[in-house]
N, C-alpha and C positions, 0 to 999 in steps of 0.2 A: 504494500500500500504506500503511494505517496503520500505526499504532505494534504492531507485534508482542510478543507475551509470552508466555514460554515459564512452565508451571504444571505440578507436578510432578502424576502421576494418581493420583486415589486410586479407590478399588472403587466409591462414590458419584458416579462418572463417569461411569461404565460406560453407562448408559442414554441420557446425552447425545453419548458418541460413536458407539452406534451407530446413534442417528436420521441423523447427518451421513457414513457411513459407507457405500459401495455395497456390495453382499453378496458379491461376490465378495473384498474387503478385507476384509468383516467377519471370514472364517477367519482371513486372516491376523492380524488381531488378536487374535483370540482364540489365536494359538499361543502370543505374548509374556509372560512376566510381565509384572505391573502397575509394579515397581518400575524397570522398564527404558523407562517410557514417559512424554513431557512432553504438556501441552496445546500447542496452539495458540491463540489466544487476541488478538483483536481488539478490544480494548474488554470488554464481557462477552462475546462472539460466539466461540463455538468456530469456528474455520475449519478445522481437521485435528488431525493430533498425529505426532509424533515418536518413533521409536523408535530407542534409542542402545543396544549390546551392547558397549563397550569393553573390550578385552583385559588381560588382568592385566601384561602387557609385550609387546614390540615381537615376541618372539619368534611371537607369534599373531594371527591376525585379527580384525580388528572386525567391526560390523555393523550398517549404520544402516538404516533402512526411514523414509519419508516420506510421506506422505500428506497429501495435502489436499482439503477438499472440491470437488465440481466448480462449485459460485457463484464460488468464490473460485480457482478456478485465471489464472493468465496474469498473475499479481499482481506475483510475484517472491514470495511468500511460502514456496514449495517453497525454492527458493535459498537465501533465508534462513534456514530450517533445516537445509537442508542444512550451510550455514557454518559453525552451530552445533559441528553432530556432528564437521565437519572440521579444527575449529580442537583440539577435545578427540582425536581421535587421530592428529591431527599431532603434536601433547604427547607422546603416546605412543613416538613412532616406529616405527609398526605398519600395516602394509597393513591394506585392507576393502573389505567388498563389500557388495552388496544383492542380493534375490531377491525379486521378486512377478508376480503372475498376468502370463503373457506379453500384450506392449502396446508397439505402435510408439512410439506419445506415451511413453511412460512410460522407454521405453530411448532417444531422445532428449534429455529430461532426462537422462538420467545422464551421460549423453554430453557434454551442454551446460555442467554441473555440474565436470565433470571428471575423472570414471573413466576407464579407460583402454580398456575395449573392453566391449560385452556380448554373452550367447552365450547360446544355449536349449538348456536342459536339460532331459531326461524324468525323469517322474518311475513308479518301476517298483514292483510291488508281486509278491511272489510268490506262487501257487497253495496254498503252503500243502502240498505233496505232497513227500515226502522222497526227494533225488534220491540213486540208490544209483552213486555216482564211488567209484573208484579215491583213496584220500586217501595213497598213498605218500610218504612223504620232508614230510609236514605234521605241523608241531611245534609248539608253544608257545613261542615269545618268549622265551630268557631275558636275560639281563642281561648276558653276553657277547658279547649281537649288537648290542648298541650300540657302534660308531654305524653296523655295516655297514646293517641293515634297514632304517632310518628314512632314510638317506642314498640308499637303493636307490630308495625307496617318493619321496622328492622328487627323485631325477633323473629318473625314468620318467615321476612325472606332469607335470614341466615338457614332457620331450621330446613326450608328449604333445599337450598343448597347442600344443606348433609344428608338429607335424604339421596340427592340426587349422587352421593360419593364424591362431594366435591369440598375441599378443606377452606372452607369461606371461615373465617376468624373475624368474629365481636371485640369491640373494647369499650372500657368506659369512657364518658368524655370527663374531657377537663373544664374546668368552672369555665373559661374561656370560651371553648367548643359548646359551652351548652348555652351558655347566654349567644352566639351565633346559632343556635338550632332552632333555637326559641325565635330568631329575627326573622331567621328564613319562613318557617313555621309562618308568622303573621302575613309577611309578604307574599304566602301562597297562597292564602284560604280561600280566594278564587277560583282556585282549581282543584281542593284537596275536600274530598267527603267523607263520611264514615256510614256504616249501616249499623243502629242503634237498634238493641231486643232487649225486652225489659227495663230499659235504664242504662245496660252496659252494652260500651264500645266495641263491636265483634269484627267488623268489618274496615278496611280502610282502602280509597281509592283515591289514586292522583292522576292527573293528564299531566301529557308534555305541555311545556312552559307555551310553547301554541296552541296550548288546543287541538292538537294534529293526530294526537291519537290516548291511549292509556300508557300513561311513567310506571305506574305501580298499582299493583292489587296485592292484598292478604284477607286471609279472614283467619281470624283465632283458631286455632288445630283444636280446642274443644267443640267448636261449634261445626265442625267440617263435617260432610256430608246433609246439610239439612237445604241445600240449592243455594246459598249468599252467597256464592263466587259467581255462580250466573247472572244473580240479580244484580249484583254492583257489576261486571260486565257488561250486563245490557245497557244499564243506566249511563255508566261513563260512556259507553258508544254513542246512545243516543244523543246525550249530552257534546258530545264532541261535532256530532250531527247539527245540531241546535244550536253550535258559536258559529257552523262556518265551514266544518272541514264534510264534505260527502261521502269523504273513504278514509276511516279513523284506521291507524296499523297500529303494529304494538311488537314486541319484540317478546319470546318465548325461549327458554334455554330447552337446551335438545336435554329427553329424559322425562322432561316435565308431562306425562301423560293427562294426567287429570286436568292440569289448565289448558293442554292442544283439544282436549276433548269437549272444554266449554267455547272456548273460543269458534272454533268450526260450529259447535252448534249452532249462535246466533250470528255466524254469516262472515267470520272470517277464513280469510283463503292463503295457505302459503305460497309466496314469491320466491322465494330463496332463502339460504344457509349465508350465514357469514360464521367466522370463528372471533372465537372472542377470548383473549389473554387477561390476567387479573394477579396483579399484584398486590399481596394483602401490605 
């Protein structure tokens, strides 16, 4: 490997990295802003580029993507960016992850690199047809369900994740982290619901920060099997129907049976596999 040089992207780039770019990564580039991306840069020779998402604090996830052209792969030059991205949200003190078109070689790297596990996930799009569920006992979020909701919504998805044989690790927050959980928490209630039985919080559901599809669903593992994963499924779809979006999607990890089995029931359809890396 030469002497590597990372160069910040400007818009007058654009046409040089997608000559060096396969098409199937070209979407993915094209999802990024430009200010979130460096060159890669061998002498004058573009060899890839880097994409770094750092969190505003530890309380959230990062997000690197790497790429490198296929001349120049088996260099160390992937690694070497990768280092980059790892040294900046090490700093941080914040987990991250990466996600691109599903590929053996490509989740070896991350593997090799240092993530902790990767796992494929579908990716779902819905019909677009308004499903008519039972929305009983679903409410809007207010500010006296913190910290039960948000606490609900990260035990379930960890517990999740072990079921699925996958070593997802919890920690506690620090006073810091938790007075920011709690800001977030306010600043979402927009988007964030819970489905209420008896009195108690059983249920939690959030959309993407657009509206574009469902972030997150749980329902408390005592109350599972009684259909609340469905009902807050439909509702958040319809709901997402109802800001704006016609074709709400949502992201499923591969394994997950029982939520591919609700989701297809009220009308969504998989598009494709992407892999997905995760550093705890």
């Amino acid at each position: 490997m030469g002497n590597i040089l990372l160069k910040k992207y400007a818009e007058t780039d654009k046409n040089r990295v997608k000559a060096i770019t396969e098409p199937a990564y070209g979407t993915v580039f094209d999802q990024f802003a430009g200010d979130t991306i460096s060159l890669l840069l061998e002498g004058d020779t573009l060899v890839g580029w880097l994409h770094l998402d750092p969190p505003p604090s530890s309380l959230y996830s990062g997000f690197v993507f790497v790429y490198i052209s296929p001349a120049y792969r088996r260099r160390g030059i992937g690694t070497f960016a990768y280092r980059q991205a790892e040294a900046r949200l090490n700093a941080i003190g914040c987990n991250w992850w990466s996600s691109y078109p599903e590929s053996e070689a490509a989740d070896r790297f991350a593997l090799a690199v240092g993530f902790d596990y990767t796992n494929t996930n579908s990716y779902l799009v819905h019909d677009g047809r308004n499903v008519p569920l039972c929305a009983d006992g679903i409410r809007p979020c207010r500010i006296e369900d913190y910290p039960t909701a948000p606490d609900l919504w990260s035990r379930e998805y960890a517990a999740m994740h072990r079921r699925l044989g996958l070593p997802y690790e919890t920690r506690e927050f620090t006073a810091e982290e938790r007075k920011a959980s709690y800001e977030e928490f306010c600043a979402s209630l927009d988007r964030y619901f819970v489905l209420e039985i008896g009195g108690r919080i059983v249920g939690v559901g959030i959309l993407f920060s657009d509206c574009s599809g469902i972030g997150g669903l749980a329902v408390d593992v005592a109350y599972s099997g009684n259909g609340y994963g469905t009902r807050l499924a439909a509702f958040l779809t319809n709901e997402c129907i109802r800001r704006g979006c016609p074709h709400p999607c949502l992201y499923c990890e591969g394994g997950n049976d029982n939520a591919m089995h609700i989701y297809r029931k009220i009308g969504y359809v998989e598009k494709g596999q992407e892999s997905v890396a995760i550093k705890n």
